[in-house]
C-alpha positions as CSV (number, residue, x, y, z in Angstrom):
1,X,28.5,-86.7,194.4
2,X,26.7,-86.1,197.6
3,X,25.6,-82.4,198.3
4,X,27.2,-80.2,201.2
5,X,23.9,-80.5,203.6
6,X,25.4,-78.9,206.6
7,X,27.7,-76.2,205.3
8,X,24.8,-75.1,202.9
9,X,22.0,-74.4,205.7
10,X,23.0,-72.1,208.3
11,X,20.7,-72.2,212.0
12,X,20.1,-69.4,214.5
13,X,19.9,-66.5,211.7
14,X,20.5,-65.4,207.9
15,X,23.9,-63.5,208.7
16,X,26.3,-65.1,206.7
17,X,24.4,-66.3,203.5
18,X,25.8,-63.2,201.5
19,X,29.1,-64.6,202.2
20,X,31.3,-65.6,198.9
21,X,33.0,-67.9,201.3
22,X,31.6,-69.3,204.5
23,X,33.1,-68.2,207.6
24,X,33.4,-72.0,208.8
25,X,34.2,-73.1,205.9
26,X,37.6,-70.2,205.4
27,X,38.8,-71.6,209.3
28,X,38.8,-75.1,208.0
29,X,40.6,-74.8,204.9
30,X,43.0,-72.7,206.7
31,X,43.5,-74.7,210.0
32,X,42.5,-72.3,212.1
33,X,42.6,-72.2,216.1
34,X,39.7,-71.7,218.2
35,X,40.5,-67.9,218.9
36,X,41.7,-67.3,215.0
37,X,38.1,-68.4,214.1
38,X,36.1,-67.0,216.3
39,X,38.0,-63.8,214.9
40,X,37.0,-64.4,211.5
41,X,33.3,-65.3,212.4
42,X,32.6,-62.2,214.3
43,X,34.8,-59.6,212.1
44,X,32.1,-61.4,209.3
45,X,29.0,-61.0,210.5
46,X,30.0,-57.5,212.7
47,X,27.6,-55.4,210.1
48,X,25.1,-57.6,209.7
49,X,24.1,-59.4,212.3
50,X,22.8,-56.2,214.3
51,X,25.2,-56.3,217.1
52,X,28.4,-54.3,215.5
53,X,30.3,-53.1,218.2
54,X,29.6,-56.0,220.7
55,X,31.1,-58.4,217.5
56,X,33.8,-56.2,217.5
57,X,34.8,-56.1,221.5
58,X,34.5,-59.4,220.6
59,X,37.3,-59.6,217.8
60,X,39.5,-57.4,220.1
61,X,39.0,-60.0,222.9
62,X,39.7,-63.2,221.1
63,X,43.1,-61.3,219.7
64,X,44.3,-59.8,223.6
65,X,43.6,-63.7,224.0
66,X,45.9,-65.4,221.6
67,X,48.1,-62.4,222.9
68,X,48.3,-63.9,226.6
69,X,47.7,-67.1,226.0
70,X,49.7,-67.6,222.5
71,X,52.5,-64.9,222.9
72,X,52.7,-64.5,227.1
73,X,52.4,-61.2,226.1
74,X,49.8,-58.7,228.0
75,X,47.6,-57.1,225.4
């Protein structure tokens, strides 16, 4: 069987090699959007990666997203 060679390296940091299960590889399996993942990667790596609160403005802006643009709803 031929090894996982891009979901076991991760480029641009060390952030998310602690994880138990890999942020890209959760969004996959579940099927999720673009803003549902980006939601996922950022509420992740939010106390690691050394920018906490911008991660999190982040999460907060991917879900007033999926609020307008999902649910025509203002957030």
């Amino acid at each position: 069987m031929k090894e996982k060679e891009a979901t076991s390296k991760q480029v641009g940091g060390d952030h998310y090699k602690d994880c138990n299960i890999q942020p890209v590889e959760y969004i996959h399996r579940n099927g999720l959007d673009f803003f549902e993942g980006n939601i996922v990667k950022y509420i992740t790596r939010h106390r690691k990666k050394g920018s906490g609160p911008q991660d999190i403005k982040k999460v907060i802006h991917y879900a007033e997203l999926i609020l307008e643009l999902v649910y025509n709803e203002k957030p």
